[in-house]
C-alpha positions in Angstrom: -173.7 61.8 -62.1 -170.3 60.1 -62.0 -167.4 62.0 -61.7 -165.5 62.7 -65.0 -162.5 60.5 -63.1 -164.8 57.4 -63.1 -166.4 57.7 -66.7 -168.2 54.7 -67.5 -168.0 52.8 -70.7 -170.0 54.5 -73.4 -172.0 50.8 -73.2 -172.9 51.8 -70.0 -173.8 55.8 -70.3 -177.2 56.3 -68.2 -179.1 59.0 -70.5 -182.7 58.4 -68.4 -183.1 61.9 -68.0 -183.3 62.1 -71.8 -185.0 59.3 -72.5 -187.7 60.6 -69.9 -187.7 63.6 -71.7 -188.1 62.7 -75.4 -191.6 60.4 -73.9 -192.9 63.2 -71.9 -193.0 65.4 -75.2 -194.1 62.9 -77.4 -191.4 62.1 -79.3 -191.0 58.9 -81.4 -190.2 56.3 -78.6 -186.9 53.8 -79.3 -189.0 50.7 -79.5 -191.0 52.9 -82.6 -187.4 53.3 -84.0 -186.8 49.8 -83.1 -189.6 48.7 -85.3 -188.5 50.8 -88.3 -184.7 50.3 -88.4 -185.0 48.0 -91.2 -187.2 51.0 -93.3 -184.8 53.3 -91.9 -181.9 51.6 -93.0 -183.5 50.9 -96.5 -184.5 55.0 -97.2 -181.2 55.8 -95.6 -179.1 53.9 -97.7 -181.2 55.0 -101.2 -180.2 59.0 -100.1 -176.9 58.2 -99.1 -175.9 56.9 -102.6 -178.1 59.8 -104.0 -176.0 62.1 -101.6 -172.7 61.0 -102.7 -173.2 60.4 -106.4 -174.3 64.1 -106.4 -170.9 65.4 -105.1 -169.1 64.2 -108.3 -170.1 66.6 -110.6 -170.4 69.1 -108.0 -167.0 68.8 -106.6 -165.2 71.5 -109.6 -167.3 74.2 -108.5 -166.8 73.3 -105.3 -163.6 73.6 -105.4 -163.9 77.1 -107.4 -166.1 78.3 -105.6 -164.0 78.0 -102.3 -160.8 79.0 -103.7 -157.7 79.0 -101.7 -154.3 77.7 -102.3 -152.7 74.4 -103.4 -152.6 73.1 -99.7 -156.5 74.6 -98.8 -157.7 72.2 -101.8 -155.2 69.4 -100.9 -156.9 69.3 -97.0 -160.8 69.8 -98.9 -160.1 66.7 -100.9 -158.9 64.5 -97.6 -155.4 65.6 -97.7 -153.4 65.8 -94.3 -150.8 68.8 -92.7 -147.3 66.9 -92.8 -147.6 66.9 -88.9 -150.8 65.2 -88.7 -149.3 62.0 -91.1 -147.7 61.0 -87.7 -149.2 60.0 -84.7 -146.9 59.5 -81.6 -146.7 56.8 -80.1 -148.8 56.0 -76.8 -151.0 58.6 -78.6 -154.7 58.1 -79.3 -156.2 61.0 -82.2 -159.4 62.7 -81.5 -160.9 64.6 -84.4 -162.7 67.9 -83.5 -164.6 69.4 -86.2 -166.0 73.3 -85.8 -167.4 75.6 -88.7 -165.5 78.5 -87.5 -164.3 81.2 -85.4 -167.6 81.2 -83.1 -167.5 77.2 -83.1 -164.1 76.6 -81.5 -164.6 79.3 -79.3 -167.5 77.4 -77.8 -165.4 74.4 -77.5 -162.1 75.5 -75.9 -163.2 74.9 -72.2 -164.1 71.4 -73.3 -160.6 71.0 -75.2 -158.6 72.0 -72.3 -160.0 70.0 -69.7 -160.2 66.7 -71.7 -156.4 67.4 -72.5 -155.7 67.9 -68.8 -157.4 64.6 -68.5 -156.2 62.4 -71.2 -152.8 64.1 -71.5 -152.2 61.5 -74.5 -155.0 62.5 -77.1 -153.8 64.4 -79.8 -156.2 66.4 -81.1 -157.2 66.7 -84.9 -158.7 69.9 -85.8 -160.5 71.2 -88.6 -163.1 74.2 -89.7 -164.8 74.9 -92.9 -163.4 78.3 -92.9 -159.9 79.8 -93.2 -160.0 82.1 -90.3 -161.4 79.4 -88.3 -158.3 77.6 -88.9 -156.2 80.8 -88.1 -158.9 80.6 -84.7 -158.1 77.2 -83.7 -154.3 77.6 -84.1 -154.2 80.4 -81.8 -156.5 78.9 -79.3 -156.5 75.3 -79.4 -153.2 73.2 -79.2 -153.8 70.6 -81.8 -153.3 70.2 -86.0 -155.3 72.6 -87.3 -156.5 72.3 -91.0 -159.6 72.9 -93.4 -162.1 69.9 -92.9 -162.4 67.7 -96.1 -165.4 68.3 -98.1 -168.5 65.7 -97.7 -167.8 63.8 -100.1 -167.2 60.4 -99.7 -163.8 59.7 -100.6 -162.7 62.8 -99.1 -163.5 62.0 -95.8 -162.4 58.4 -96.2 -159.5 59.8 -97.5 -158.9 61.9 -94.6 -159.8 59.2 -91.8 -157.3 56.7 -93.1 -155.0 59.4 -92.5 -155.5 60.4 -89.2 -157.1 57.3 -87.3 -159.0 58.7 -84.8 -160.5 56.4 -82.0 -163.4 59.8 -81.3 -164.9 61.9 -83.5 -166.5 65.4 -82.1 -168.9 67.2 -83.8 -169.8 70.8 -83.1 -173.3 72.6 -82.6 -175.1 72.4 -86.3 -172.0 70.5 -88.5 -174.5 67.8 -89.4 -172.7 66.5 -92.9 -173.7 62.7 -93.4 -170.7 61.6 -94.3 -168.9 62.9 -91.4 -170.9 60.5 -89.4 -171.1 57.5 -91.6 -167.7 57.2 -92.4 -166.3 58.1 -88.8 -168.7 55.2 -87.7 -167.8 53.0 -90.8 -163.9 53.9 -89.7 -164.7 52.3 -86.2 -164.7 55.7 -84.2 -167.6 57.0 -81.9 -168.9 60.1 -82.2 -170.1 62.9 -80.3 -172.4 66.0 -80.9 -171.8 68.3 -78.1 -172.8 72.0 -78.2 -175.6 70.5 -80.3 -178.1 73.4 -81.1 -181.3 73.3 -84.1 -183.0 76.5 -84.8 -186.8 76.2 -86.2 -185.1 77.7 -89.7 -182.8 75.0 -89.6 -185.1 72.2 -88.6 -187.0 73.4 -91.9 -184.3 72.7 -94.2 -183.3 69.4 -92.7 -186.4 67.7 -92.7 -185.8 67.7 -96.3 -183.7 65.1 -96.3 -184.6 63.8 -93.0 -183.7 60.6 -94.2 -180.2 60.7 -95.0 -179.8 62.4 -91.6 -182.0 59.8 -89.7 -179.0 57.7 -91.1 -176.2 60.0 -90.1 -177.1 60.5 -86.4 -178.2 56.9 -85.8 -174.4 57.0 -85.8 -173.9 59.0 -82.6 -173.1 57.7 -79.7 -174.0 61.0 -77.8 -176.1 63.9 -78.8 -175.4 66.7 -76.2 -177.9 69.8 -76.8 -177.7 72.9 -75.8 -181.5 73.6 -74.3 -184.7 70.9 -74.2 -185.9 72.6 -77.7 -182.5 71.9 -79.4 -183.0 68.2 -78.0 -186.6 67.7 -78.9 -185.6 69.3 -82.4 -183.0 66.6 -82.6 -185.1 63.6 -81.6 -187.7 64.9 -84.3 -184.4 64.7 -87.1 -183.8 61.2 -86.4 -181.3 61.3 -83.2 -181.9 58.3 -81.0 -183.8 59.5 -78.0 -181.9 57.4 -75.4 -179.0 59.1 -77.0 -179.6 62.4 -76.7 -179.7 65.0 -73.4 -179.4 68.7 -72.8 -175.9 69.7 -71.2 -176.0 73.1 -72.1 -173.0 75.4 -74.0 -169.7 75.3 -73.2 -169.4 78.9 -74.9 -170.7 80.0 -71.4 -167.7 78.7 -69.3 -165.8 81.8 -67.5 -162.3 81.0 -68.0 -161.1 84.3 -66.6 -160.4 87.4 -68.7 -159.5 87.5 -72.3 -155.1 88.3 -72.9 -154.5 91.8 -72.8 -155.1 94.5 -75.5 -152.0 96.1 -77.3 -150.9 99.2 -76.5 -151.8 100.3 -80.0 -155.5 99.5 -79.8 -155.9 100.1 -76.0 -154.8 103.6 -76.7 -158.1 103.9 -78.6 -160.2 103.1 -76.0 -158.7 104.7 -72.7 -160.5 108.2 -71.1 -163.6 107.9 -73.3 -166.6 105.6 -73.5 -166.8 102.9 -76.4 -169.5 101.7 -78.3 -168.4 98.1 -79.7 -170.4 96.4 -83.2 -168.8 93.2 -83.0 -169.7 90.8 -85.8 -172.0 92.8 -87.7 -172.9 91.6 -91.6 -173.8 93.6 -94.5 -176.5 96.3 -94.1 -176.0 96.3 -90.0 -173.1 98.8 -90.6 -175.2 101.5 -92.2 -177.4 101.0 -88.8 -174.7 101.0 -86.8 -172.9 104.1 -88.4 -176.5 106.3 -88.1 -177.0 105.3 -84.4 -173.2 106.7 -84.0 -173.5 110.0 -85.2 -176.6 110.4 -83.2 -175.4 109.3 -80.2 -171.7 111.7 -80.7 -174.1 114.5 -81.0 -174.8 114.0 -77.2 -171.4 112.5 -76.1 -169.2 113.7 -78.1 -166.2 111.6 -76.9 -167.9 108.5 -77.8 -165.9 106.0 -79.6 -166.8 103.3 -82.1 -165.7 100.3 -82.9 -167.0 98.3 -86.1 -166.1 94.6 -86.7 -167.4 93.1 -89.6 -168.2 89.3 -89.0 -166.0 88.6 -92.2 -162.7 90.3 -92.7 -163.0 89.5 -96.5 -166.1 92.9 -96.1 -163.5 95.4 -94.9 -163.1 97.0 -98.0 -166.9 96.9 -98.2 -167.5 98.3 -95.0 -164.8 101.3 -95.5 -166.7 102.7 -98.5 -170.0 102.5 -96.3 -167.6 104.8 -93.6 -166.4 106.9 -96.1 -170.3 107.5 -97.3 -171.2 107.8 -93.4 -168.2 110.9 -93.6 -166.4 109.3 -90.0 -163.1 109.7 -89.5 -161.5 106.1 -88.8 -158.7 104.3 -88.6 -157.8 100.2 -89.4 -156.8 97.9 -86.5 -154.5 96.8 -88.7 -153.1 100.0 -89.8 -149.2 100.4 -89.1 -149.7 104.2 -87.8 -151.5 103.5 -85.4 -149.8 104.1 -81.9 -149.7 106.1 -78.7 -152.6 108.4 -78.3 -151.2 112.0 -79.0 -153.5 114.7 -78.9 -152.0 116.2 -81.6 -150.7 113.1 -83.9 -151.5 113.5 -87.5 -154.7 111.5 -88.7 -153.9 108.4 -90.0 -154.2 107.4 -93.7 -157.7 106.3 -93.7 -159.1 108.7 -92.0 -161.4 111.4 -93.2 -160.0 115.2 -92.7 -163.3 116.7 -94.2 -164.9 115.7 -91.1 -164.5 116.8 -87.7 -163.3 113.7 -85.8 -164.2 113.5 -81.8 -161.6 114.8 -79.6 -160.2 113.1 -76.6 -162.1 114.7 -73.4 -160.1 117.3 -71.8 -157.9 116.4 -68.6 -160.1 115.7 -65.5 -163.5 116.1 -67.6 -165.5 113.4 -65.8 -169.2 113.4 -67.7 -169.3 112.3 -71.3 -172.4 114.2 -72.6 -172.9 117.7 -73.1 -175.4 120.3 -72.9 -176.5 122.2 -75.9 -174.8 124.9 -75.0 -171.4 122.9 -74.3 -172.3 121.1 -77.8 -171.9 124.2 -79.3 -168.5 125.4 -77.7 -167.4 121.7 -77.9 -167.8 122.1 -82.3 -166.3 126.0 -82.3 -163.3 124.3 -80.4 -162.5 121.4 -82.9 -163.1 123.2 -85.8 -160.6 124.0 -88.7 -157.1 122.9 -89.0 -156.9 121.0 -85.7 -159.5 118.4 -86.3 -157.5 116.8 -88.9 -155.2 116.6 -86.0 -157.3 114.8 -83.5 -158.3 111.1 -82.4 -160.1 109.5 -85.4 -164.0 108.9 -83.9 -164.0 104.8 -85.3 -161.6 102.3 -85.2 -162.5 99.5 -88.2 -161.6 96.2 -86.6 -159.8 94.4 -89.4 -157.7 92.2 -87.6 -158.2 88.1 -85.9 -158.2 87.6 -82.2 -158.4 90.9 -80.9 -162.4 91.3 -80.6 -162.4 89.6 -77.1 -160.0 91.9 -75.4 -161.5 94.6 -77.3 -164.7 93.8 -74.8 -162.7 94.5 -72.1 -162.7 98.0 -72.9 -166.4 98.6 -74.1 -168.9 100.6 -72.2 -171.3 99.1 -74.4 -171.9 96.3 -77.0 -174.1 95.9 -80.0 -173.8 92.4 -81.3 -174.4 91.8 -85.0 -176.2 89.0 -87.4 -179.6 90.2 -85.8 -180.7 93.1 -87.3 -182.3 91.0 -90.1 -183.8 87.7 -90.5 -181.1 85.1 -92.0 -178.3 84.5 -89.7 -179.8 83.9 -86.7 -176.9 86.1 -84.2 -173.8 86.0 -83.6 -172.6 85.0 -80.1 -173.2 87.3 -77.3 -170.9 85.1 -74.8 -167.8 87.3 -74.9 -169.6 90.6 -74.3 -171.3 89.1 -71.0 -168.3 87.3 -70.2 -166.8 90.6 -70.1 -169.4 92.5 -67.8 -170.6 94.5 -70.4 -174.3 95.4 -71.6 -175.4 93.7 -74.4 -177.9 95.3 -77.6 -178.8 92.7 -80.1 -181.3 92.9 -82.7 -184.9 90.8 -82.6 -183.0 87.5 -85.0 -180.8 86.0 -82.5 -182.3 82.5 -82.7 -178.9 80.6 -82.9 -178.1 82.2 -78.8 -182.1 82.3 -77.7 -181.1 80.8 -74.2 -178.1 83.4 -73.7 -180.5 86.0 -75.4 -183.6 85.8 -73.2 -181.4 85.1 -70.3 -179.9 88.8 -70.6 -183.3 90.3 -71.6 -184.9 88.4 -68.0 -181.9 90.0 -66.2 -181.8 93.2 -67.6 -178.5 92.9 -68.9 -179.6 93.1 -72.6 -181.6 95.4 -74.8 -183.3 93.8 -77.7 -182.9 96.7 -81.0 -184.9 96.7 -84.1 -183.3 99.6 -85.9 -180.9 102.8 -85.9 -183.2 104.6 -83.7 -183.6 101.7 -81.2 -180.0 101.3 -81.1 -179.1 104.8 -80.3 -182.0 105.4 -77.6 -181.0 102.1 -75.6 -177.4 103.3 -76.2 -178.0 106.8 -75.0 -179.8 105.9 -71.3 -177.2 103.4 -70.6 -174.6 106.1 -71.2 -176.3 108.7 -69.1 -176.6 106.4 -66.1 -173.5 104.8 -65.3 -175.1 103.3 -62.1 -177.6 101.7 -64.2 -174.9 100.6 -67.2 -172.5 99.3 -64.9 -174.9 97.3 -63.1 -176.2 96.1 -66.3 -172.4 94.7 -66.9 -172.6 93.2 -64.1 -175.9 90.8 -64.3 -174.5 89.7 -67.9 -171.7 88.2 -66.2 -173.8 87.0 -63.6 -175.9 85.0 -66.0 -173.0 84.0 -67.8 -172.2 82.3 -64.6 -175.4 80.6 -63.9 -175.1 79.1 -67.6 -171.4 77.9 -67.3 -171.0 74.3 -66.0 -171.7 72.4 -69.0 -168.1 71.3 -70.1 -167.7 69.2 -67.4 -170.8 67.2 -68.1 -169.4 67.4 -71.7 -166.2 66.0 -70.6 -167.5 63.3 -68.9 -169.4 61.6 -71.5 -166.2 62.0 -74.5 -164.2 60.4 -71.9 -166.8 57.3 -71.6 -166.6 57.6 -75.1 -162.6 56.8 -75.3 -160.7 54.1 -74.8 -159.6 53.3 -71.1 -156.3 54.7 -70.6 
């Protein structure tokens, strides 16, 4: 391995291991794909002009369907932020494409460090989602903006626009005419954080073709494990071009920024229980675990954040059914912790919300007996005036540092078959124990790396989820050291974004 100071020209990249590795497993050699490039070519061509004549009528509903303002349909149909119509000069425009909040995330490390080392790039960045955008503007230092839709004079649109001389491509973002245009445009193109789940791989081969045509384009395919590459070769990649670098969503950059007061205030002299990212029917899980679980430590805190802010209003009715006081991140009462403040808005004062553990009270569970007291004593009157038991996580950015403050973390989108997990980096990162239900396909290397280390708990339901809770928070010795392997493993998987690094920069123009 060259050093990323001495990057080769991409002409010259050596991907042997890869190459090694697509033979050993039986994958369709390059002098097979050699042999069918002109068949290839034909078929791909035939889907591509099926592809793009199909986004005409399409394109109104499209539009509907994604809403958002004059400027969000501007940027969907190629149009540019007033910053990114100028490029400065000296300056050479990279466009970064991620689908959201999770995606750029995983590619900050490698950001960063290719900045450092091409302090003349100008970075181009754009997400499919809104709050990705909001993400990538806190984050990343770039133009940020809503990626064009696939169609194909969208993303020409867009391309004249901002010129870029490398396009990168995260994780599962595999829209033909990113890649055929960007190539068309003169611009090589990377794949890094590439990953392919068996659920996915089902859908694509559907129109294998039209993606056979698409990654043919790439100039580097960077998976995250051996499946994702083999997976990749299967789609169409060219095996010499692809190789397994790993995530960059595992790089330890040090702790997340601190909490505010506001929210730390929640947190501080009692356990927490965080469900980060958790999607529709996970809440109701969630929510019966917690009320189990405060009826053995009954200064157990909750926090609940719903993977999409646009299901708050959702998931306060399913708290108002669950009869848990709470209060919203977002809420401007929130302050200080008093122990006798009034109960913020949103909180329930027909329920007996936990109190904050008395001065110098070390153990968090109680006996029977101390259950009992423990309800006489916030009965009536004063319970309305206590610390609300859940705090609804309705606000961007504040999730990571949130973690910090976790005893333990249940991470959402695997409960049920469909969305494949969320991330569990930032947990681990964080040194805390990780629960995650039996779907978490899209992070299987992370996943079985915290089961192996007994770092993570794998939960099918409420019941599972409140048991595994329960014996980490009645053995700190055990919990803590459970924090402890997760960021260990996080470790041993971090690494990758300077491989990454060093192939975009063989990639770019010589400075």
């Amino acid at each position: 391995m060259h050093s990323i100071g001495m990057a080769r020209p991409a002409s010259q990249l050596e991907l042997e291991p890869s190459r090694r590795f697509a033979e050993g497993r039986g994958i369709v050699a390059r002098a097979e794909l050699t042999a069918d490039k002109g068949e290839h070519d034909r078929r791909g061509a035939i889907w591509s002009r099926i592809y793009s004549a199909l986004w005409y009528p399409a394109l109104p509903f499209v539009l509907v369907a994604t809403g958002g303002d004059a400027q969000s349909r501007h940027e969907r149909l190629g149009g540019v932020t007033p910053q990114a119509d100028r490029i400065g000069a000296g300056h050479l425009r990279v466009w970064l494409h991620a689908a959201s909040v999770g995606e750029i995330e995983g590619v900050r490390p490698v950001v960063q460090s290719l900045a450092r080392i091409r302090p003349e790039l100008e970075f181009v960045i754009t997400t499919m989602t809104a709050t990705g955008r909001d993400a990538a503007r806190r984050r990343l230092n770039g133009i940020c903006q809503l990626a064009p839709f696939d169609h194909v004079t969208a993303v020409r649109a867009f391309l004249a626009r901002i010129r870029p001389v490398l396009v990168i491509i995260t994780e599962t973002e595999l829209w033909p005419n990113f890649f055929l245009e960007s190539a068309a445009a003169g611009a090589k193109i990377a794949l890094i954080n590439a990953r392919l789940s068996i659920r996915s791989m089902s859908r694509y081969r559907l129109i294998r073709p039209l993606l056979v045509s698409a990654l043919r384009r790439a100039s580097v395919v960077l998976a995250q494990t051996a499946e994702d590459a083999e997976r990749f070769c299967r789609l169409g990649a060219a095996p010499e071009r692809v190789t397994v670098s790993g995530n960059a969503k595992y790089e330890v950059l040090g702790d997340s920024p601190p909490l505010r007061p506001e929210l730390a205030s929640f947190a501080e002299e009692r356990p927490i229980l965080i469900a980060g990212s958790t999607g529709p029917g996970e809440e109701q899980m969630v929510l019966t675990a917690y009320r189990d679980l405060v009826e053995r430590f009954p200064f157990l805190g909750l926090v609940l954040a719903p993977r999409h802010l646009e299901r708050v209003d959702e998931v306060q009715r399913v708290l108002h059914a669950a009869g848990l006081a709470y209060i919203r991140a977002s809420d401007s009462m929130i302050r200080s912790r008093s122990p006798h403040r009034e109960l913020p808005k949103n909180s329930r004062k027909d329920e007996n919300p936990v109190a904050p553990p008395d001065s110098g009270k070390a153990k968090w569970g109680l006996s029977v007996d101390e259950r009992h007291q423990h309800d006489h004593r916030i009965s009536g009157d004063e319970a309305g005036r206590r610390l609300p038991q859940v705090l609804l996580l309705d606000t961007m950015g504040e999730l990571g540092p949130l973690y910090q403050s976790a005893s333990i973390a249940f991470v959402g989108g695997s409960l049920m078959p469909g969305r494949g997990g969320q991330s569990l980096a930032e947990p681990a990162k964080a040194s805390v124990p990780v629960l995650f239900g039996p779907y978490y396909e899209n992070h299987r290397q992370l996943g079985d790396a915290l089961l192996a280390a007994e770092a993570g708990r794998v939960v099918r339901d409420a019941a599972e989820l409140a048991d595994a809770s329960a014996k980490w928070l009645t053995d700190e010795v055990a919990r803590s050291t459970a924090g402890q392997r997760a960021r260990s493993v996080m470790e041993q998987l971090a690494g990758s974004t300077a491989a990454t690094v060093r192939y975009l920069c063989a990639l770019l123009p010589a400075s």
